[in-house]
NUTORMAR-983702 format. One record per residue (C-alpha): residue number from 1; residue in one letter; x, y, z. Coordinates in pm, 1 decimal, always signed. Layout:
N
+-----+---+----------+----------+----------+
!   k ! r !       xx !       yy !       zz !
+-----+---+----------+----------+----------+
! NUM ! A !        X !        Y !        Z !
...
+-----+---+----------+----------+----------+
***
This chain:
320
+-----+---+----------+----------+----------+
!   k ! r !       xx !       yy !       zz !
+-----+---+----------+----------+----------+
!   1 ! X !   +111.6 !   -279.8 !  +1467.7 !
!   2 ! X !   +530.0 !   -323.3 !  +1443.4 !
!   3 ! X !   +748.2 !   -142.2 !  +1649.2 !
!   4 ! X !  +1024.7 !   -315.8 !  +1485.5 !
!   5 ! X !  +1242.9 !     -5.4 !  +1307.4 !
!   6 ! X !  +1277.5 !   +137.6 !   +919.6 !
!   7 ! X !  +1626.5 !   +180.0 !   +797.1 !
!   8 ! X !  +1647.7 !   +468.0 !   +506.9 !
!   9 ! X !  +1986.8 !   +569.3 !   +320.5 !
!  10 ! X !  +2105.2 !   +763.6 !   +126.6 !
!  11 ! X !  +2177.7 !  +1139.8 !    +85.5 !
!  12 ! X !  +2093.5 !  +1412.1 !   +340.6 !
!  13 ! X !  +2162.7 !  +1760.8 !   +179.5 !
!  14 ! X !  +2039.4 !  +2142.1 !   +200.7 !
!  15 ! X !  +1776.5 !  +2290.3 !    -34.9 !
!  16 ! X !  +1894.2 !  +2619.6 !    -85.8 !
!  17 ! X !  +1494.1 !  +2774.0 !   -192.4 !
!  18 ! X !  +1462.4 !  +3117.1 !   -345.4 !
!  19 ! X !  +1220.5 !  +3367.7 !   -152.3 !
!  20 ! X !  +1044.7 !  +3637.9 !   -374.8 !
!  21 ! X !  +1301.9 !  +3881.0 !   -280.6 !
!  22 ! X !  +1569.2 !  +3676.2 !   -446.8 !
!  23 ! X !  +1760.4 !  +3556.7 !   -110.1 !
!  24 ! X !  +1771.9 !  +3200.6 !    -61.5 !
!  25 ! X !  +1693.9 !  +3006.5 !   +272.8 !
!  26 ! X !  +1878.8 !  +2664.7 !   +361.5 !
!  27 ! X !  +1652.8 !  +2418.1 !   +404.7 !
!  28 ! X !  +1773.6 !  +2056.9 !   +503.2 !
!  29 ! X !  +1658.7 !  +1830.9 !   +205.9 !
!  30 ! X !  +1748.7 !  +1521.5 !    +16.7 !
!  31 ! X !  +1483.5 !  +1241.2 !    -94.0 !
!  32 ! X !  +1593.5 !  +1009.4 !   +164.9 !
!  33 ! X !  +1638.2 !  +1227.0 !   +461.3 !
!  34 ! X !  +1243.6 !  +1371.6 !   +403.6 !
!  35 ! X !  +1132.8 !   +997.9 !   +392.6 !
!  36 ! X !  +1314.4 !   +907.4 !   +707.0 !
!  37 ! X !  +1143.3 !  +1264.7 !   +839.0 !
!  38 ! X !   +813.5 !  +1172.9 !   +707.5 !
!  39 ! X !   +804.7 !   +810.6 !   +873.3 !
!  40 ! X !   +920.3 !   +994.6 !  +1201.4 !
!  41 ! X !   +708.6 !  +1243.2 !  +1190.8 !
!  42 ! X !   +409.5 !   +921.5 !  +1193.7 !
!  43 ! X !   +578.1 !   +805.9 !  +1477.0 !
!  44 ! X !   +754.8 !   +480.5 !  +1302.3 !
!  45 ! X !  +1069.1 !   +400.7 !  +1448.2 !
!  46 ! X !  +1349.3 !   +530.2 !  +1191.0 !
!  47 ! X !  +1730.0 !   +472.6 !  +1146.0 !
!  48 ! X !  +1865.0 !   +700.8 !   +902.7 !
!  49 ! X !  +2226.8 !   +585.9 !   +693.6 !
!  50 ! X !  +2393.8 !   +872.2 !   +594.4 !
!  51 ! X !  +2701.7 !  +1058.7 !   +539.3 !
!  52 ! X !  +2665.4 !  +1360.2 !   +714.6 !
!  53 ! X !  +2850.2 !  +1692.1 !   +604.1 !
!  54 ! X !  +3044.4 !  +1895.9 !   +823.5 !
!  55 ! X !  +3034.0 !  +2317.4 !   +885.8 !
!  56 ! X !  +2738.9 !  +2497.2 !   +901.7 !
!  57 ! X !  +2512.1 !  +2313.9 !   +649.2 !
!  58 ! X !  +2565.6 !  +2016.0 !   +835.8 !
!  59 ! X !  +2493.9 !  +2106.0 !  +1152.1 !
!  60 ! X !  +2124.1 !  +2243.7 !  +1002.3 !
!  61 ! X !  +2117.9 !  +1910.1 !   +834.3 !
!  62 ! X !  +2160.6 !  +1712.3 !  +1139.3 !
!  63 ! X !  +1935.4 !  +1948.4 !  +1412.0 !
!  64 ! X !  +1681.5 !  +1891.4 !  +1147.3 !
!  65 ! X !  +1710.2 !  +1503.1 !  +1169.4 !
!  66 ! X !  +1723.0 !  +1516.3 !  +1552.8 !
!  67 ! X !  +1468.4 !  +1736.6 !  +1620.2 !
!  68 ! X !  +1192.2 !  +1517.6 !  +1433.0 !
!  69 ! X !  +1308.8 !  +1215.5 !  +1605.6 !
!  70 ! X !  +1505.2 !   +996.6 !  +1308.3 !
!  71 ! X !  +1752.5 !   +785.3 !  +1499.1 !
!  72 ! X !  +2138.0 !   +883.7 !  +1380.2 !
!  73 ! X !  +2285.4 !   +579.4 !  +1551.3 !
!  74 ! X !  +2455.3 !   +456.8 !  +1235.0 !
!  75 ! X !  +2536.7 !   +787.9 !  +1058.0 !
!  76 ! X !  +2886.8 !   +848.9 !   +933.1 !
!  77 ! X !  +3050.5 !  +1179.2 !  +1041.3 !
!  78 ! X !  +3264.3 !  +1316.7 !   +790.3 !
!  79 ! X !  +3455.9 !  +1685.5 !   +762.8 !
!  80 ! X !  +3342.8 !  +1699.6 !   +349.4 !
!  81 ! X !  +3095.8 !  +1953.6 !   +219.0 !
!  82 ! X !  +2720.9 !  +1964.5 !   +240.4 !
!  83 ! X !  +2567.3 !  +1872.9 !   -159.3 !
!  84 ! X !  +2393.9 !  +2184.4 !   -182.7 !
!  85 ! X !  +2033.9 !  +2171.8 !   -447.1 !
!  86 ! X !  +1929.5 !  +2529.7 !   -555.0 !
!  87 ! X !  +1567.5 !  +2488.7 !   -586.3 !
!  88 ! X !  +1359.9 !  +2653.8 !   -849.6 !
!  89 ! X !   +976.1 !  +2679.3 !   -871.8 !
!  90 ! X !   +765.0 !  +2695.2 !  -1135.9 !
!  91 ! X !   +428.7 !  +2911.8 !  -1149.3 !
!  92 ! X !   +240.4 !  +2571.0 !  -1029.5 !
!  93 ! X !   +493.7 !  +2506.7 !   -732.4 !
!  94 ! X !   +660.6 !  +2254.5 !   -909.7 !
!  95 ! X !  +1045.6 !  +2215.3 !   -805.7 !
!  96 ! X !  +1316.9 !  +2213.7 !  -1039.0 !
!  97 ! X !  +1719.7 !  +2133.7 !   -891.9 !
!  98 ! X !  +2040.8 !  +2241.7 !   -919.7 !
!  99 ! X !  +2295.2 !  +2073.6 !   -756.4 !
! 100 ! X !  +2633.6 !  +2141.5 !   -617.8 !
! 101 ! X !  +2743.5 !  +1761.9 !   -586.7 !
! 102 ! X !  +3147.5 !  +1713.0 !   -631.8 !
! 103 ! X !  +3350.2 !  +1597.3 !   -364.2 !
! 104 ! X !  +3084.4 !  +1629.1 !   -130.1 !
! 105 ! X !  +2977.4 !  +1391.9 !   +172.6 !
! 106 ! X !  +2712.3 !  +1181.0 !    +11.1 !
! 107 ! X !  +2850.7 !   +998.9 !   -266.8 !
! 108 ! X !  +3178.3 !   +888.3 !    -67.5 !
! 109 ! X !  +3054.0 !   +567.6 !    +80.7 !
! 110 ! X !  +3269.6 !   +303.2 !   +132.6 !
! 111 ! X !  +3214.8 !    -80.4 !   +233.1 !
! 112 ! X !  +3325.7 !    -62.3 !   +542.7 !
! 113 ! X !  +3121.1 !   +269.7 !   +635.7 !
! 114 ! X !  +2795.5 !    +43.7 !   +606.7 !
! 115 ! X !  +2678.3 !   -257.8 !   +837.3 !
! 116 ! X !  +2736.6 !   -611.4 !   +715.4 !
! 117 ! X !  +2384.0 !   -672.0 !   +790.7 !
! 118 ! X !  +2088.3 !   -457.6 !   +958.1 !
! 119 ! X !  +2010.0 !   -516.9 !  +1291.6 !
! 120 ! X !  +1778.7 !   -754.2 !  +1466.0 !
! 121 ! X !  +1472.2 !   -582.7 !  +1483.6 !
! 122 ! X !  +1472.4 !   -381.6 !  +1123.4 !
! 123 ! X !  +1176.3 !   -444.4 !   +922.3 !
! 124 ! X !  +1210.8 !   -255.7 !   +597.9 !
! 125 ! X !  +1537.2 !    -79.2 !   +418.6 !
! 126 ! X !  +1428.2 !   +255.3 !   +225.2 !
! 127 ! X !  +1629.0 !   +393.1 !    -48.3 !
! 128 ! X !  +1669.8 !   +512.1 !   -380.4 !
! 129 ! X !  +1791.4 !   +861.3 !   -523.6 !
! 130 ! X !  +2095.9 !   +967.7 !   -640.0 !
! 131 ! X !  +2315.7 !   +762.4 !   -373.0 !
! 132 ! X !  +2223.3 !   +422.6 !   -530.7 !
! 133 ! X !  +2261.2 !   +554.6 !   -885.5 !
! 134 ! X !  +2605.3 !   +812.3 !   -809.2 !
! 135 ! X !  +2934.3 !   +642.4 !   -897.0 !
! 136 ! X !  +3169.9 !   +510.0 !   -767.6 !
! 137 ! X !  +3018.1 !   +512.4 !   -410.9 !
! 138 ! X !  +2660.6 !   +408.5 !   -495.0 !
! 139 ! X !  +2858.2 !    +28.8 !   -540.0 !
! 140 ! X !  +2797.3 !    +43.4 !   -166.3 !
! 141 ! X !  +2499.1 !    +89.4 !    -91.0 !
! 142 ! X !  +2403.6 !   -139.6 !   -402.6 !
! 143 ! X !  +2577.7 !   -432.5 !   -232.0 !
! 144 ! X !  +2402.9 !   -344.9 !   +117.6 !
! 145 ! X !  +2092.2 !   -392.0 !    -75.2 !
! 146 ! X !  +2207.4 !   -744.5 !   -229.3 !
! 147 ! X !  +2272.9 !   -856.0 !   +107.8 !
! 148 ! X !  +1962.7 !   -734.8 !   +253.4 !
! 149 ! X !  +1727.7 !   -893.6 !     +3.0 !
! 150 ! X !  +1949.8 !  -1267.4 !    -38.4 !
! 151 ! X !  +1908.7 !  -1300.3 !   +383.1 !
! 152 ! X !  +1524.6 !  -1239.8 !   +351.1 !
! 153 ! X !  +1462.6 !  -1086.7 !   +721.1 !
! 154 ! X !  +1392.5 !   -728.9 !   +563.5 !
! 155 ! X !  +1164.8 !   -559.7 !   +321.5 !
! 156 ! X !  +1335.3 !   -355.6 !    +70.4 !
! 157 ! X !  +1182.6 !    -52.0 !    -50.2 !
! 158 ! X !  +1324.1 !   +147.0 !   -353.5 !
! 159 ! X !  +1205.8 !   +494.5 !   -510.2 !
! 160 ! X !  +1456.3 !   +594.9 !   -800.4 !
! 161 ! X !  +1360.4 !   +937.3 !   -792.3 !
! 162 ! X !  +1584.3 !  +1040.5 !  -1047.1 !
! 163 ! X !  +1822.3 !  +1334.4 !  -1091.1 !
! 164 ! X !  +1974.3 !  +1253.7 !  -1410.2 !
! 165 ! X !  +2218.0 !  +1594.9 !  -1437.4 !
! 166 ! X !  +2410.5 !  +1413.2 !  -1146.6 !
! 167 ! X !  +2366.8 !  +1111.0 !  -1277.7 !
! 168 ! X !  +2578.2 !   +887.4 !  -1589.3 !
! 169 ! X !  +2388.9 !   +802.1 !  -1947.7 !
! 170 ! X !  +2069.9 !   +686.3 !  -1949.7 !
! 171 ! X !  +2103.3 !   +314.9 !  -2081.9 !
! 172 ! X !  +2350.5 !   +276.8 !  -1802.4 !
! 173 ! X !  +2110.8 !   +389.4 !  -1528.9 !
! 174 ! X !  +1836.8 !   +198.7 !  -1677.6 !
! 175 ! X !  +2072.1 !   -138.7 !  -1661.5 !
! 176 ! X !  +2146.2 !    -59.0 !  -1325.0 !
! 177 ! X !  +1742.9 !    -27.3 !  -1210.1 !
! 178 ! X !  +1690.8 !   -329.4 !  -1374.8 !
! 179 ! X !  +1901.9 !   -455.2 !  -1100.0 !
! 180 ! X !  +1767.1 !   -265.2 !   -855.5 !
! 181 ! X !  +1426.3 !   -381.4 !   -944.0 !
! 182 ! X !  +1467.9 !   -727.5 !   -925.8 !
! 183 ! X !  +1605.2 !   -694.7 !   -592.4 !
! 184 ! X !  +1302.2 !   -497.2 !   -438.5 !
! 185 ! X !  +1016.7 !   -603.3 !   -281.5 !
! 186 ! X !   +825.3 !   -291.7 !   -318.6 !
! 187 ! X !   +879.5 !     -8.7 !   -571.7 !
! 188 ! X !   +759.3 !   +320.1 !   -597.9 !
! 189 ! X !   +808.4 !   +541.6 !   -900.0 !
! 190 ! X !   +693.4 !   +837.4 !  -1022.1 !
! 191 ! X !   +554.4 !   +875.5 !  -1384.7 !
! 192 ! X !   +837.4 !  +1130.3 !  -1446.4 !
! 193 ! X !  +1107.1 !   +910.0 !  -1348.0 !
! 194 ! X !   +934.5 !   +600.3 !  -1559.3 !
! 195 ! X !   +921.2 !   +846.8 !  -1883.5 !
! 196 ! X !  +1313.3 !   +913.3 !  -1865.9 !
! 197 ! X !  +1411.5 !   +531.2 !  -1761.4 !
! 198 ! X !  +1157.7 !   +377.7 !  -2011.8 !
! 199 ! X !  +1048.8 !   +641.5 !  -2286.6 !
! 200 ! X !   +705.5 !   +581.0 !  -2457.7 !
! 201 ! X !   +516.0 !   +291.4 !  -2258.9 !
! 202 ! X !   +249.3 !   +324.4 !  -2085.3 !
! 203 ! X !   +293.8 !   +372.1 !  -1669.8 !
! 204 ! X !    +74.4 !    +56.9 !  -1574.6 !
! 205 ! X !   +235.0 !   -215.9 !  -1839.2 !
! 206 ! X !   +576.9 !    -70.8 !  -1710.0 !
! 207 ! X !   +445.1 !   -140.4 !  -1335.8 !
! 208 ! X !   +291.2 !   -445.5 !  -1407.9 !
! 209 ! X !   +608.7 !   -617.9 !  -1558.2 !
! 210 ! X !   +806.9 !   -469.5 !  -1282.2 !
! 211 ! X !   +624.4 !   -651.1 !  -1044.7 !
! 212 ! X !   +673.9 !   -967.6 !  -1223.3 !
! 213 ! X !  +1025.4 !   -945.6 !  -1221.8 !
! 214 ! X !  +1069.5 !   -939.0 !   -857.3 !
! 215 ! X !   +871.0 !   -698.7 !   -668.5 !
! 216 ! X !   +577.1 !   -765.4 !   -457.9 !
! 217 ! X !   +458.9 !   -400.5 !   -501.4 !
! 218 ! X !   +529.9 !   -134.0 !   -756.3 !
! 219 ! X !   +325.9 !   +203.5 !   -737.8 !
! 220 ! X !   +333.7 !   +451.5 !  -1017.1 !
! 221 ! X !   +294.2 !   +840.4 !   -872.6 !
! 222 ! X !   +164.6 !  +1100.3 !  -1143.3 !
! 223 ! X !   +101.6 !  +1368.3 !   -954.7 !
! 224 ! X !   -235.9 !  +1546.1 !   -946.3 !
! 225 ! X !   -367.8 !  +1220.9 !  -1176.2 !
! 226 ! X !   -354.6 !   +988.5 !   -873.0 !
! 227 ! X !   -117.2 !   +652.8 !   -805.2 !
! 228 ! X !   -135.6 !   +306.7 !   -978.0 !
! 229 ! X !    -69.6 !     -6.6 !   -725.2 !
! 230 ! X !    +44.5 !   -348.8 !   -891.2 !
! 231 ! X !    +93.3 !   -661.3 !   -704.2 !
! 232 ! X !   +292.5 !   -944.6 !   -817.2 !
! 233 ! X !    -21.1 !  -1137.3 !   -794.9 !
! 234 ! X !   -183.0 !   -896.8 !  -1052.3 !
! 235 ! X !   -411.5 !   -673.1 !   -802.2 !
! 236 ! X !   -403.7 !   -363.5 !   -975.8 !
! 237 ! X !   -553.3 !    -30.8 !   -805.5 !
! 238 ! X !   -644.0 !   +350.3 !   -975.9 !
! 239 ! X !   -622.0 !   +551.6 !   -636.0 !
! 240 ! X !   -698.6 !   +956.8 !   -667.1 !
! 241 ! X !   -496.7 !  +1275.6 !   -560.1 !
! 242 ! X !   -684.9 !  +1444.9 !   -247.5 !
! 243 ! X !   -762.3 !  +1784.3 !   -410.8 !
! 244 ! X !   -580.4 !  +2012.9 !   -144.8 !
! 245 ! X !   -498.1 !  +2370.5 !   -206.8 !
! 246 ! X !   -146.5 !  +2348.3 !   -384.5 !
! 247 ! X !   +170.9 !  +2566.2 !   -216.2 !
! 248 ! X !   +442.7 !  +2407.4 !   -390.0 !
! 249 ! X !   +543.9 !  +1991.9 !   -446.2 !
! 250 ! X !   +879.4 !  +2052.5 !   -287.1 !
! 251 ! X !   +903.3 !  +1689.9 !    -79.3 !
! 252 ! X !   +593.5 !  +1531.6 !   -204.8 !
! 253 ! X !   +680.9 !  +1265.2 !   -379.9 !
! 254 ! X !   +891.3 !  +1183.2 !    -40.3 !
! 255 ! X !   +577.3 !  +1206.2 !   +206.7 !
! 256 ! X !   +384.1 !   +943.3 !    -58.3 !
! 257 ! X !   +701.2 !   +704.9 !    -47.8 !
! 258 ! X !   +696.2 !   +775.6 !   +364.2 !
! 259 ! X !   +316.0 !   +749.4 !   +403.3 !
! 260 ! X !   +325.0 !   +415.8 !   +167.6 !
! 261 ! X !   +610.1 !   +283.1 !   +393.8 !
! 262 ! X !   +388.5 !   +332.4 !   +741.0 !
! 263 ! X !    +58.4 !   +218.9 !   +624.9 !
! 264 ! X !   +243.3 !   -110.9 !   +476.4 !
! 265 ! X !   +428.0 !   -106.3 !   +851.3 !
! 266 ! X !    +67.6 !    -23.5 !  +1006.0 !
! 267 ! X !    -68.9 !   -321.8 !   +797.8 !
! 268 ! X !   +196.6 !   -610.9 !   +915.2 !
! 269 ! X !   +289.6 !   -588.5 !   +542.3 !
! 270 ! X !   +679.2 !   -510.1 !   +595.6 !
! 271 ! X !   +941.4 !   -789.2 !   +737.8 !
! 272 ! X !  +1058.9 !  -1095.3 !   +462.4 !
! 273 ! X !   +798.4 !  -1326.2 !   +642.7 !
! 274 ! X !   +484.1 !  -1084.6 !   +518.1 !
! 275 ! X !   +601.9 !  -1074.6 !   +162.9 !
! 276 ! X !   +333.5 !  -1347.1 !    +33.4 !
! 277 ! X !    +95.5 !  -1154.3 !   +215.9 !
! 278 ! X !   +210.3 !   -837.3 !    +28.4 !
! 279 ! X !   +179.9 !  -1014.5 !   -306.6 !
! 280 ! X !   -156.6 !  -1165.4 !   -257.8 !
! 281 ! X !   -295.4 !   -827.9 !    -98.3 !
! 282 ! X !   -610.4 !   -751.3 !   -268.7 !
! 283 ! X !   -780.1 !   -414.3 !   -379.5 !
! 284 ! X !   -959.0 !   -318.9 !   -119.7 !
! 285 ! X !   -672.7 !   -298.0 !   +152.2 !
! 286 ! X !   -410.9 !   -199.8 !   -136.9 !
! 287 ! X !   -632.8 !   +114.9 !   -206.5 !
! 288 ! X !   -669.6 !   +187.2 !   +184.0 !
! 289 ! X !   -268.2 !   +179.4 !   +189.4 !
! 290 ! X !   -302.7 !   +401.5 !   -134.6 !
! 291 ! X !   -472.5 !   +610.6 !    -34.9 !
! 292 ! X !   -335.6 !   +705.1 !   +276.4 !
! 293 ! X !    +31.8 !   +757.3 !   +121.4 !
! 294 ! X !   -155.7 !  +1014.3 !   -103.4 !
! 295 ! X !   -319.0 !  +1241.8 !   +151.6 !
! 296 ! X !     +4.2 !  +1237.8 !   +354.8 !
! 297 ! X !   +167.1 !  +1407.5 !    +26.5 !
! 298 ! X !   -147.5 !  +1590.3 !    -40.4 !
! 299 ! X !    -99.4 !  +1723.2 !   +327.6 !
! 300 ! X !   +232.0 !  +1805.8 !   +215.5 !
! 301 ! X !   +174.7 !  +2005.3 !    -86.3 !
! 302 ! X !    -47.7 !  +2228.9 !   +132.8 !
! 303 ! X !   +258.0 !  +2392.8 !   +327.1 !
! 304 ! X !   +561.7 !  +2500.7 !   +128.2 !
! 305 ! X !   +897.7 !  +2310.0 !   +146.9 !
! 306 ! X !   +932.7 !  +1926.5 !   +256.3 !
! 307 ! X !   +735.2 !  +1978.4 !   +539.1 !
! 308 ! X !   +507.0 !  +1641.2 !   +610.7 !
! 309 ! X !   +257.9 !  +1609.5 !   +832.8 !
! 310 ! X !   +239.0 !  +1391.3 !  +1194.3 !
! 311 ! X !   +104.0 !  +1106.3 !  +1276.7 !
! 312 ! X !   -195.1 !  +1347.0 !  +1485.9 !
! 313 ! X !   -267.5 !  +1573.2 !  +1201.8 !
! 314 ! X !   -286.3 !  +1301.4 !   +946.1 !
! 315 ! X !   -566.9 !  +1170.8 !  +1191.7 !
! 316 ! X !   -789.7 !  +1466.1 !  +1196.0 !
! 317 ! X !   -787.9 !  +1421.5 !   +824.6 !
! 318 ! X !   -835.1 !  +1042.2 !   +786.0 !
! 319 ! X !  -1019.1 !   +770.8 !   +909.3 !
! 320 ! X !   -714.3 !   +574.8 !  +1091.3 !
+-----+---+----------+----------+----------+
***
């Protein structure tokens, strides 16, 4: 097993949830900062890169991070505003957003704010969401990434996870994750996210010419219907959804993208010298790495909010 550590960025906000009286509770949120929560929480060594808010919102933001053990060594301190998400659910538990996003810390990266390279000892860089795709900053990050995957040393893992009211027309998102894509070495997407980037194909051609255009790995999410796993090498895996009892999705497609992320890092599958490895994987162990990520988010749908489970309780539910 690696100890070497995960770096995830991107945005670290509050979920501002509606109870059933019609107050609203803060709840620290934001796809990245739940995966970098999530890989804690199964005791992988994580580094989170962020622009953390100041005031109140902040502070919940970054006791949150610090109390389930993500590392905020490299975490940029700012006085701007907490990006606030008002989260709605539906009668299945299914989480709609809106967002409170101008001016506020996580889309005001700049060059100099992020490391020329990762450190020694990094064996994957996480990200996705709105801070690669949120102009101007997202440049940023983008060219962290194209530095990350030309050196080799790292695995880079990208979820898109979509928000498109914060984010600019859809043919120029979709240009830009054609980028993106080319420069991962694993992907993981949910069907919802493929519909709006790539209307009216079918989720496993999509995958499967994603990972011939640069990824080793690209896994399709669809919810309740299970995940599809592609390898570059043309492995290609139907893995089921646990059937839990469903409180809400708040966070879940997070804890699959943070369970994936482990089990690759439990496998020896992260780091650039295991990417061949990663390629030529073959169904059997891709579906044990499946289908681990999907009981961690299964886990997760069974307690409202983003709220993953451990390393230990994962255990008394699987047979790691």
């Amino acid at each position: 097993m690696s100890t070497a550590q995960i770096f995830v960025a991107g945005e670290a906000l509050v979920d501002l949830v509606a109870d059933p009286d019609g107050r609203y509770r803060p709840i620290p949120g934001g796809s990245p900062a739940n995966v970098a929560v999530g890989l804690a929480r199964l005791d992988a060594p994580t580094q989170l890169l962020a622009r953390l808010g100041g005031g109140g919102f902040g502070q919940i933001v970054r006791d949150h991070l610090t109390t389930n053990g993500v590392g905020l060594d490299h975490v940029v301190a700012t006085d701007d505003l907490t990006t606030l998400a008002v989260v709605s659910l539906d009668g299945e538990g299914r989480a709609a957003y809106d967002f409170y996003a101008e001016g506020t810390a996580d889309w005001g990266w700049r060059p100099d704010e992020l490391p020329a390279t990762l450190p020694p000892g990094t064996s994957a860089l996480v990200t996705g969401s709105i801070a690669v795709a949120r102009q101007p900053s997202a440049a940023a990050l983008v060219e962290l990434i194209r530095r990350e995957r030309s050196r080799g040393e790292v695995s880079v893992v990208l979820d898109p996870n979509l928000r498109p009211s914060l984010l600019g027309p859809r043919d120029t998102v979709s240009r830009q994750w054609d980028e993106l894509i080319a420069l991962a070495d694993v992907v993981k997407v949910s069907d919802e996210d493929l519909a709006w980037l790539t209307p009216g194909r079918p989720a496993e051609s999509v995958a499967a010419e994603w990972a011939r255009r640069g990824p080793a790995l690209v896994v399709v999410t669809r919810g309740s219907a299970g995940a599809i796993g592609v390898t570059s090498s043309g492995t290609t895996v139907d893995a089921p959804t646990p059937q839990v009892q469903v409180a809400d999705t708040v966070g879940a497609g997070d804890a699959f993208t943070a369970g994936l992320v482990d089990s690759l890092r439990l496998e020896g599958l992260l780091g650039g010298a295991a990417r061949e490895r990663l390629s030529a994987l073959t169904a059997a162990p891709l579906r044990a790495v499946l289908d681990r990520a999907a009981l961690v988010a299964a886990m997760t749908c069974e307690r409202p909010g983003a709220d993953p489970p451990t390393a230990a309780a994962l255990a008394t539910r699987s047979p790691r």
